[in-house]
OpenMM code with the backbone's topology and positions (N, CA, C; nanometers):
from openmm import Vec3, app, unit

residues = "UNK UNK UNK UNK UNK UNK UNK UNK UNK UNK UNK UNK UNK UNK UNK UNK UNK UNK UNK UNK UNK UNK UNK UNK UNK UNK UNK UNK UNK UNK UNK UNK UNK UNK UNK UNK UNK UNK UNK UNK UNK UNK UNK UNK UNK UNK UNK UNK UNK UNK UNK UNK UNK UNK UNK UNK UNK UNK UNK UNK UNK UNK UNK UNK UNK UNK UNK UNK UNK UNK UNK UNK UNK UNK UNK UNK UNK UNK UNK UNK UNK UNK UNK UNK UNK UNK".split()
positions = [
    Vec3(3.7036, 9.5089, 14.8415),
    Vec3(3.8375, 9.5658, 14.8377),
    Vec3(3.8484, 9.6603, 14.7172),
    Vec3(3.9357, 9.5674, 14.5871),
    Vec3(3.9251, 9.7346, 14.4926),
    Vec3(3.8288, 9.6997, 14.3959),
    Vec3(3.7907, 9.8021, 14.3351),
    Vec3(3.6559, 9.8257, 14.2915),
    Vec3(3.6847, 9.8779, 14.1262),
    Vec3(3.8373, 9.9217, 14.1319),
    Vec3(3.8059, 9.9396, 13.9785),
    Vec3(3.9497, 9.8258, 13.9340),
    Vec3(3.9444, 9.8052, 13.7994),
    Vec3(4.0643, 9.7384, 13.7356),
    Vec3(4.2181, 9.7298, 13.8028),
    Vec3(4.2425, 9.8865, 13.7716),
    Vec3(4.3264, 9.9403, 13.7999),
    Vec3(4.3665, 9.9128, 13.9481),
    Vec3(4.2587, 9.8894, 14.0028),
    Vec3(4.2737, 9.8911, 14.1721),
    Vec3(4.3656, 9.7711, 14.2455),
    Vec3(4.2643, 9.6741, 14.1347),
    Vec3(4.2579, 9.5368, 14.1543),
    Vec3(4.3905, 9.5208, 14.1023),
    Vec3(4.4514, 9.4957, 13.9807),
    Vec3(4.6200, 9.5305, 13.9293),
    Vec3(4.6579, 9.5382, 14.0751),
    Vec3(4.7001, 9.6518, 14.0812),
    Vec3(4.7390, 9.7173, 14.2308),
    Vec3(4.7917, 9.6480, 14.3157),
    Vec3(4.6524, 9.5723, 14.3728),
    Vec3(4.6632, 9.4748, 14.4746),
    Vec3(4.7113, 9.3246, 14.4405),
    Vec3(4.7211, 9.2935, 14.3280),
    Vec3(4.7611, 9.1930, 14.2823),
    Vec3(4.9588, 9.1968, 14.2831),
    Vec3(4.9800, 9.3212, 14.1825),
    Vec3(5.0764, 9.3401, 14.2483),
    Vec3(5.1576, 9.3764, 14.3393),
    Vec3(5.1375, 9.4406, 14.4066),
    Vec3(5.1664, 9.4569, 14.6034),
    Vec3(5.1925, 9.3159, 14.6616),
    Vec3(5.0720, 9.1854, 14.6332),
    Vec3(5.1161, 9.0582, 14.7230),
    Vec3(5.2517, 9.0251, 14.6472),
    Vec3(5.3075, 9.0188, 14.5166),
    Vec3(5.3886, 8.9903, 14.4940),
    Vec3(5.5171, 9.0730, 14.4878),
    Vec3(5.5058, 9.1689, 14.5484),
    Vec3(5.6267, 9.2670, 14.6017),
    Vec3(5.6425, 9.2536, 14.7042),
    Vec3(5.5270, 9.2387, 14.7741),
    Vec3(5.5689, 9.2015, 14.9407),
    Vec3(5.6264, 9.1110, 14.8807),
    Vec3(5.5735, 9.0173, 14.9357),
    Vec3(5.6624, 8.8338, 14.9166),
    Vec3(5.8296, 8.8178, 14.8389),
    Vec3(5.8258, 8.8942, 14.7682),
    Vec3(5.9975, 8.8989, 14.7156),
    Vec3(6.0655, 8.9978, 14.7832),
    Vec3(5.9639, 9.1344, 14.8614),
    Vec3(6.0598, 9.1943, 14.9655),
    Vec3(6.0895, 9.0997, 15.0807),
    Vec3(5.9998, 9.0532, 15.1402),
    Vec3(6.0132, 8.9363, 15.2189),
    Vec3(6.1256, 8.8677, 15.2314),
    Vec3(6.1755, 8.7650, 15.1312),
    Vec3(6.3030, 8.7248, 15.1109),
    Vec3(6.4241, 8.7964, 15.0962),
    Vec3(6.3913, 8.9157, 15.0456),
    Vec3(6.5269, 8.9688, 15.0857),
    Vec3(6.5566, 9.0361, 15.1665),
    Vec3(6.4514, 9.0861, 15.3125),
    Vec3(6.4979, 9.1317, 15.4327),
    Vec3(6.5237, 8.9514, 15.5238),
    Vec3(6.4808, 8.9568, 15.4685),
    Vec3(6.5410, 8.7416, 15.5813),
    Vec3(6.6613, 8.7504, 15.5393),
    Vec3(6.6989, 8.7479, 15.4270),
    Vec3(6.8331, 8.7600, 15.3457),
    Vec3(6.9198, 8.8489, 15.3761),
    Vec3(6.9006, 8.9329, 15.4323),
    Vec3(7.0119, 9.0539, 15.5028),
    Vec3(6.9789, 9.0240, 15.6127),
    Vec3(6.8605, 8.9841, 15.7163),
    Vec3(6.9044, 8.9579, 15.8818),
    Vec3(7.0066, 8.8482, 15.8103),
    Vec3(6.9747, 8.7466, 15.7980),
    Vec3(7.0903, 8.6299, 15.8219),
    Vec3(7.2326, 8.6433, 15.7672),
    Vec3(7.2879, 8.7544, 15.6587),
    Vec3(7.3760, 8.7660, 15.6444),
    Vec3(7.4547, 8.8631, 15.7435),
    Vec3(7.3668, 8.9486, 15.7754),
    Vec3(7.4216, 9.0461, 15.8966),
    Vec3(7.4461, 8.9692, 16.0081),
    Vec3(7.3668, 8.8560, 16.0381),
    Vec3(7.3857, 8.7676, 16.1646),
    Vec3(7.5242, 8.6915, 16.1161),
    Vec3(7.5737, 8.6282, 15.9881),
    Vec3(7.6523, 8.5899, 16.0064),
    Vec3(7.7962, 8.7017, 16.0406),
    Vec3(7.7938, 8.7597, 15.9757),
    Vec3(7.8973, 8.8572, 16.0243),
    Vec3(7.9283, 8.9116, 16.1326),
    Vec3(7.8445, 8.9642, 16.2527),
    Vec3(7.8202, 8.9201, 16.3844),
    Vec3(7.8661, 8.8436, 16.4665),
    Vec3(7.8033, 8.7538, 16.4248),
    Vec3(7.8460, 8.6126, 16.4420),
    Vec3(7.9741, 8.5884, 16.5299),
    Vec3(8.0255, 8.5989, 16.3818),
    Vec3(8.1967, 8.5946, 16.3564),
    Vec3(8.2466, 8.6606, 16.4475),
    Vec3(8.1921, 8.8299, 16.4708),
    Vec3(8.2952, 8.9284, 16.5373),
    Vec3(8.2661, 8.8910, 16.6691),
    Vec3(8.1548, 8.8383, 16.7147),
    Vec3(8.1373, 8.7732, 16.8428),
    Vec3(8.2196, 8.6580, 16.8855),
    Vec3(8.3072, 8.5506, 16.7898),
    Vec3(8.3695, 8.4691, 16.8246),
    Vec3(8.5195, 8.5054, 16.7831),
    Vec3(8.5457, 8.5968, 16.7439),
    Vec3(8.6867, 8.7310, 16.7418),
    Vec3(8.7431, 8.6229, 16.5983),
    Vec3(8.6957, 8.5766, 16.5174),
    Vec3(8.7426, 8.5151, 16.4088),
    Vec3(8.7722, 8.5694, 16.3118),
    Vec3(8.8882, 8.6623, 16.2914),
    Vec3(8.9015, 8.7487, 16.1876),
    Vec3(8.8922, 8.7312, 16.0655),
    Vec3(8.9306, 8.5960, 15.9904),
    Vec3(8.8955, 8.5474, 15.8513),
    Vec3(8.7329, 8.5454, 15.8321),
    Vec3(8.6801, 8.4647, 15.8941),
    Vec3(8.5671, 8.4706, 15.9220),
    Vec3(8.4906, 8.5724, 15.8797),
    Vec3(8.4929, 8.6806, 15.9706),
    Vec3(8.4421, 8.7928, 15.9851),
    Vec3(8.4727, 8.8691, 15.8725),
    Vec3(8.6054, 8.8608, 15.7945),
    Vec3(8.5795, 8.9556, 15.6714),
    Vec3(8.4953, 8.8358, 15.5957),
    Vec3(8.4962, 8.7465, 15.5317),
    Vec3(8.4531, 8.6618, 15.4354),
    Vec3(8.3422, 8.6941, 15.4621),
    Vec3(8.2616, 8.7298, 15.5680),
    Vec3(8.1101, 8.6990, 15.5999),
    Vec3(8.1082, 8.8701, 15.5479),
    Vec3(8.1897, 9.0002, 15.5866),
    Vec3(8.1880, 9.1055, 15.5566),
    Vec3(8.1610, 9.0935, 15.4538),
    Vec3(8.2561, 9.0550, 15.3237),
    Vec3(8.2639, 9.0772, 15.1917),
    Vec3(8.1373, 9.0067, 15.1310),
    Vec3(8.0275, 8.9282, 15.1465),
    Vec3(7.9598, 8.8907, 15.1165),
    Vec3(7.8400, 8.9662, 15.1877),
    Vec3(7.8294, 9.0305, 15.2644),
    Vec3(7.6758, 9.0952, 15.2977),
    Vec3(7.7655, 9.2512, 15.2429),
    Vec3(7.8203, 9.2992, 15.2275),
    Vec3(7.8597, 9.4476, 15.1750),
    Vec3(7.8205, 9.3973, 15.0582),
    Vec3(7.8472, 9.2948, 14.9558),
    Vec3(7.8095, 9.2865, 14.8031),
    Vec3(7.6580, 9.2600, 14.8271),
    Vec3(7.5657, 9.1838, 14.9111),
    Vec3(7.4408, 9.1476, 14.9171),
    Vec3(7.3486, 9.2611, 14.9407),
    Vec3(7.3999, 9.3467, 15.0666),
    Vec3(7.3707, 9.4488, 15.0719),
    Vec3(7.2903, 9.6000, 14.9698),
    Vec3(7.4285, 9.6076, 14.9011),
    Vec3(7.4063, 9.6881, 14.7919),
    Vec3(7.3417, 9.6260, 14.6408),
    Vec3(7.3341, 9.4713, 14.6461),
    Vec3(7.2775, 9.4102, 14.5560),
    Vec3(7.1151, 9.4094, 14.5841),
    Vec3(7.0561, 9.4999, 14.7077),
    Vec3(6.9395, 9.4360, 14.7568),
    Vec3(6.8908, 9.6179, 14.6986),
    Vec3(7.0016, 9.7118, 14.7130),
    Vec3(6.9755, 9.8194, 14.6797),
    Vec3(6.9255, 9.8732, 14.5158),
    Vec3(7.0115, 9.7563, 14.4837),
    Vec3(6.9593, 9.8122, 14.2905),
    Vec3(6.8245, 9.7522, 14.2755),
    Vec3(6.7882, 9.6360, 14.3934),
    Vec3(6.6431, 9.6063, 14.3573),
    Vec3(6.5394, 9.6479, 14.4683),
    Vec3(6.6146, 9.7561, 14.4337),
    Vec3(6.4802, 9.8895, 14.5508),
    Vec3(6.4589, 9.8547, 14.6402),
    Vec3(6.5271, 9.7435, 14.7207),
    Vec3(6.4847, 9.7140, 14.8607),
    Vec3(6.5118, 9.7666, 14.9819),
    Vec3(6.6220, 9.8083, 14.9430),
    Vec3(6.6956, 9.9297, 15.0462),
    Vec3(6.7135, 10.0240, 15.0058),
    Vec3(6.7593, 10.1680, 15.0947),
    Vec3(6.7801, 10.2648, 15.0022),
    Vec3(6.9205, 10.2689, 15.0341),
    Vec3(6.9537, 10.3845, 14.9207),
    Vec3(7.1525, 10.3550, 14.9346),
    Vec3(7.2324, 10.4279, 15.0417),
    Vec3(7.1478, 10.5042, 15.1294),
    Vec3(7.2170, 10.5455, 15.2678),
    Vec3(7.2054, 10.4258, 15.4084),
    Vec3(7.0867, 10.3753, 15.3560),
    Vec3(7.0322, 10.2312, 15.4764),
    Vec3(7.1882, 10.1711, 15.4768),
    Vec3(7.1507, 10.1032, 15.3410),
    Vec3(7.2951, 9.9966, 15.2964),
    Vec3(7.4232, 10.0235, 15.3690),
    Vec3(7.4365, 10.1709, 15.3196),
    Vec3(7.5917, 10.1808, 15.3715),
    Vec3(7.6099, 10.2359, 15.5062),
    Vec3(7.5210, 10.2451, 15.5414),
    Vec3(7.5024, 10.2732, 15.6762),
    Vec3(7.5508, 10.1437, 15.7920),
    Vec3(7.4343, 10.0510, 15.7376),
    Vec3(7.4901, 9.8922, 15.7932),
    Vec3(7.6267, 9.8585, 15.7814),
    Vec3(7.6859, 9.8531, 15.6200),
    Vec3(7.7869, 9.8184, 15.5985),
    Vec3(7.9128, 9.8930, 15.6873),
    Vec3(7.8916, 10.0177, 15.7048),
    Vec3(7.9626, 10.0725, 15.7787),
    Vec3(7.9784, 10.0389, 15.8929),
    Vec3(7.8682, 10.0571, 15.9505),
    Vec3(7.8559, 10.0225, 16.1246),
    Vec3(7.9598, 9.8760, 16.0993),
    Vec3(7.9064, 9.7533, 16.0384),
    Vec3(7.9388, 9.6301, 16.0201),
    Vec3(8.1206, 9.6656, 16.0092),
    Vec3(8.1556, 9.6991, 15.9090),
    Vec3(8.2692, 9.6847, 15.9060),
    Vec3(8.3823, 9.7487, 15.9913),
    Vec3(8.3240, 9.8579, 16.0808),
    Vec3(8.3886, 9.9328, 16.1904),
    Vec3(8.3902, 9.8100, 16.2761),
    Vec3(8.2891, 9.7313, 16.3219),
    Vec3(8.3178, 9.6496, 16.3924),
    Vec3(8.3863, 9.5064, 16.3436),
    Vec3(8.4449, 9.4786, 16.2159),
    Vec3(8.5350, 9.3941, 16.1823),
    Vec3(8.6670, 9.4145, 16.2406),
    Vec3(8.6697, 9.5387, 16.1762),
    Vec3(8.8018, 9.6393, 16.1842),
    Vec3(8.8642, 9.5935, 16.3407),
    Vec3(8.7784, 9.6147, 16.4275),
    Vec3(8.8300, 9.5994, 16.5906),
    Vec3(8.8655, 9.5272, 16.6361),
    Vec3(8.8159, 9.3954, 16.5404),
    Vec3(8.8806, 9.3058, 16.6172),
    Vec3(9.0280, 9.2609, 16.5813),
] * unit.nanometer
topology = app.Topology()
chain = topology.addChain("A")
for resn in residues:
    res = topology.addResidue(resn, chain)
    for name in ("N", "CA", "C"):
        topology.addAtom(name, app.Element.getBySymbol(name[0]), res)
């Protein structure tokens, strides 16, 4: 595999960026699922509480480079247009 120091670094750190990106895309499906969720069972409290917590998770996933900041609000948007409706 890598062949010089530097390489090896590299790859050492990559497994441990994956693996903490890892957790935090599980961490936004399941918060996006809960919000969903909600608008699927027309529960309007619900559905914001679950809103207001993946819009803050969301953009909290963004300061740690996991998303970029048009992804984020992109979701959040879509997401909260469909709060809104119900």
């Amino acid at each position: 595999m890598a062949n010089h120091k530097s390489a090896e670094k590299r790859a050492r750190q990559t497994i441990v960026k994956t693996e903490r990106n890892r957790f935090y895309k599980t961490r936004i499906k399941n918060v996006t699922k809960a919000v969903v969720t909600a608008i699927e069972s027309a529960d309007k409290d619900t559905a914001t509480v679950a809103m207001k917590t993946a819009n803050k998770y969301l953009h909290h996933c963004v300061s740690k480079g996991v998303l970029k900041k048009g992804t984020a609000a992109r979701k959040v948007s879509r997401l909260q247009t469909a709060v809104n409706a119900i």
